[in-house]
C-alpha positions in Angstrom: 0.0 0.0 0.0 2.7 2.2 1.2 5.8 1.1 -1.4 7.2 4.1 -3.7 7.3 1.6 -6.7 3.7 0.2 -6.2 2.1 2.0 -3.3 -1.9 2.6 -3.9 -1.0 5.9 -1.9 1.3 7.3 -4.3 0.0 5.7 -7.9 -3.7 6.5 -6.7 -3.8 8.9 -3.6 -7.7 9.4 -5.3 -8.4 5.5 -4.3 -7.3 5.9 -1.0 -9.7 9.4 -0.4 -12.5 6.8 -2.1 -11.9 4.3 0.6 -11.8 7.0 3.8 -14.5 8.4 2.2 -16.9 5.2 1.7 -16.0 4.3 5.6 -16.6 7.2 7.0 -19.6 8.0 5.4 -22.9 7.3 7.1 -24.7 7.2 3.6 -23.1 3.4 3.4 -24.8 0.9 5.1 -22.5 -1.8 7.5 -23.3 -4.8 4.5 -21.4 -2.6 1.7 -18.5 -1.5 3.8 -18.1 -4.7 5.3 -17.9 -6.3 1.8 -15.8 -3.5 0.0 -13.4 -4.2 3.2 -13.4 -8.4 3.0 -12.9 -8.3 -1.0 -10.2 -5.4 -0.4 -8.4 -7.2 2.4 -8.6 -10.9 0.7 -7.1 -9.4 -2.8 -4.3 -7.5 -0.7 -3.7 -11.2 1.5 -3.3 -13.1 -1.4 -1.4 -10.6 -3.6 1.0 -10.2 -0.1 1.6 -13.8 0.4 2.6 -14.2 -3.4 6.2 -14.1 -4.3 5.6 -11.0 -6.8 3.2 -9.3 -4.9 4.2 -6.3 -6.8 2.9 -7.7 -10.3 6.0 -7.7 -12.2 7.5 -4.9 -14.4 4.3 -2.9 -14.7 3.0 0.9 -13.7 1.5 1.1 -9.9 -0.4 -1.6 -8.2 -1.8 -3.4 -11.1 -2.8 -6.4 -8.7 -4.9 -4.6 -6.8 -7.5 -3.0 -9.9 -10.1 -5.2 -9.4 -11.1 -3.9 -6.2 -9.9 -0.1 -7.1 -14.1 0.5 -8.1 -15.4 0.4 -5.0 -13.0 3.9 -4.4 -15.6 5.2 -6.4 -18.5 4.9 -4.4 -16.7 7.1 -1.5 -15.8 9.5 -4.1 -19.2 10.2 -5.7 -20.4 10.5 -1.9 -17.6 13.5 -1.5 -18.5 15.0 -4.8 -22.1 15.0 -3.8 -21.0 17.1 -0.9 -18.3 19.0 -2.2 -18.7 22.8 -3.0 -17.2 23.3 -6.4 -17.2 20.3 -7.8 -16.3 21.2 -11.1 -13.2 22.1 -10.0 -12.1 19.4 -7.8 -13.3 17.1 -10.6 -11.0 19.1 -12.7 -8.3 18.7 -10.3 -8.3 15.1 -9.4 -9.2 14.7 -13.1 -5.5 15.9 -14.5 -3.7 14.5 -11.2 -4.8 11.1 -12.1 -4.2 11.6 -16.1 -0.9 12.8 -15.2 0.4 9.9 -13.4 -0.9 8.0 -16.6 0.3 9.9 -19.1 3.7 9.5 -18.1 3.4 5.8 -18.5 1.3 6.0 -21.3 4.2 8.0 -23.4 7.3 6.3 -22.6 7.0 3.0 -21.9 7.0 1.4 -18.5 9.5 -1.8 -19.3 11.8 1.5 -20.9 12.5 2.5 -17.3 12.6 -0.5 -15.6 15.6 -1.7 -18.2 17.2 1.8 -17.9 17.7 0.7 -14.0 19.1 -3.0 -14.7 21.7 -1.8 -17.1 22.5 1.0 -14.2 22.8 -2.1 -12.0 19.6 -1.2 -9.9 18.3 -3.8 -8.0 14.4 -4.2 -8.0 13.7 -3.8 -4.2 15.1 -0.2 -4.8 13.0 0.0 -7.2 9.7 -0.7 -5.2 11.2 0.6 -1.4 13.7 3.1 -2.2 12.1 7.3 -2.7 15.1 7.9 -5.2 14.5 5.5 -7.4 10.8 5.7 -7.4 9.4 4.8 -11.2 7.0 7.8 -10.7 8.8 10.2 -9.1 11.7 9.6 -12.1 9.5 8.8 -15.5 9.6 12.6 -16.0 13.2 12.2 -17.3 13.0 9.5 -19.8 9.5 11.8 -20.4 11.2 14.9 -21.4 14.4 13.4 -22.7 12.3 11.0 -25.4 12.0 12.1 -28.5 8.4 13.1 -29.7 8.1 10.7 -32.5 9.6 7.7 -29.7 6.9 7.8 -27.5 4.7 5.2 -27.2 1.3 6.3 -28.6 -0.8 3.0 -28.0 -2.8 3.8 -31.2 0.4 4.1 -33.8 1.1 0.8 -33.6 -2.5 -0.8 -33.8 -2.7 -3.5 -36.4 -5.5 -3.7 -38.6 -7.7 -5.3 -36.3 -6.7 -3.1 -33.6 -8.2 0.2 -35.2 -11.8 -1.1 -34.8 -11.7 -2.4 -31.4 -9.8 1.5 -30.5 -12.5 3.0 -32.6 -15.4 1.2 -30.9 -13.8 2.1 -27.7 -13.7 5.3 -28.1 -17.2 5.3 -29.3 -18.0 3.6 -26.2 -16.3 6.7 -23.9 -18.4 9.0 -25.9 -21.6 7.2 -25.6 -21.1 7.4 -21.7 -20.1 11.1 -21.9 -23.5 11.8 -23.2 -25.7 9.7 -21.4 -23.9 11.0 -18.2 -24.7 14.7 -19.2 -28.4 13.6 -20.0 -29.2 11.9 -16.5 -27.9 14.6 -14.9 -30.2 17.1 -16.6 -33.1 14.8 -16.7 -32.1 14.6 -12.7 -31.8 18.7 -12.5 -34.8 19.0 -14.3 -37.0 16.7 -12.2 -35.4 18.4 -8.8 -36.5 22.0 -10.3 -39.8 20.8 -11.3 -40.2 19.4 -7.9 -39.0 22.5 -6.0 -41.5 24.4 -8.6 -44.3 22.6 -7.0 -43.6 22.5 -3.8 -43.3 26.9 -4.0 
């Protein structure tokens, strides 16, 4: 949870307010905390007792995903709360994308094997703040050439292009239907407020 080279804290600080969030909230009843804490605690036993508990060469604590939605739920409580949502959307928006991007552009194994040939060792990589893979992806970042970086969709086969084209389809789709529940949801509230007055 706490390791500089796959610590939920630092790859996913927005997971961890999720969590707090979700427990602390009194809008949760006892059955969905207690079972957002058993599946988070059994995924982080097992993943701990395995030998690569850290999943291998691979960007923040990949082993731990499936359990990484139920963040959510504290988050949408906070957001329903929150003043100024738009901004802290915004803001927790681009801190996330910006811990991606930086793998999505250069790629991960790129750092990984620019540490073995400068005879790292991988516990340093995963316990030591100096040679944390996020804290130092910036520099093979900014010293990468533009046309080197690793854009997933330049090297899509031919049977890639549909399945990126359908997902991105997808991500629209969801855009919109998001922005029409929540004015069908705005407009029922100020219908509902109109007849109240």
């Amino acid at each position: 949870l706490f390791s500089w080279g796959r610590g939920l804290a630092i790859y996913s600080p927005v997971s961890v307010i999720g969590f707090a969030a979700l427990f602390l909230s009194k809008r949760f009843d006892r059955w969905t905390k207690s079972l957002t804490a058993f599946l988070f605690l059994f995924f982080l036993v097992i993943h701990a007792k395995w030998s690569y508990w850290y999943g291998g060469w691979c960007w923040g604590p990949r082993l731990l995903l499936p359990v990484l939605p139920f963040a959510g739920l504290g988050l949408v409580h906070l957001f329903e709360r929150a003043d100024h949502r738009r901004i802290w959307g915004a803001l927790l928006f681009g801190f996330g994308g910006l811990i991606n991007l930086l793998a999505v552009f250069v790629p991960f194994s790129v750092f990984y094997q620019t540490a073995m040939v400068h005879g790292f060792k991988e516990e340093w990589l995963l316990w030591r703040r100096r040679y944390c893979p996020l804290l130092n992806h910036h520099e093979l970042f900014a010293s990468t050439q533009i046309e080197d970086y690793d854009f997933v969709w330049l090297g899509v086969s031919q049977w890639g292009w549909p399945v990126l084209l359908i997902g991105l389809f997808g991500l629209v789709l969801a855009i919109v239907g998001i922005r029409r529940v929540r004015r069908m949801v705005w407009l029922a509230e100020t219908s509902n407020t109109g007849e109240k007055t």
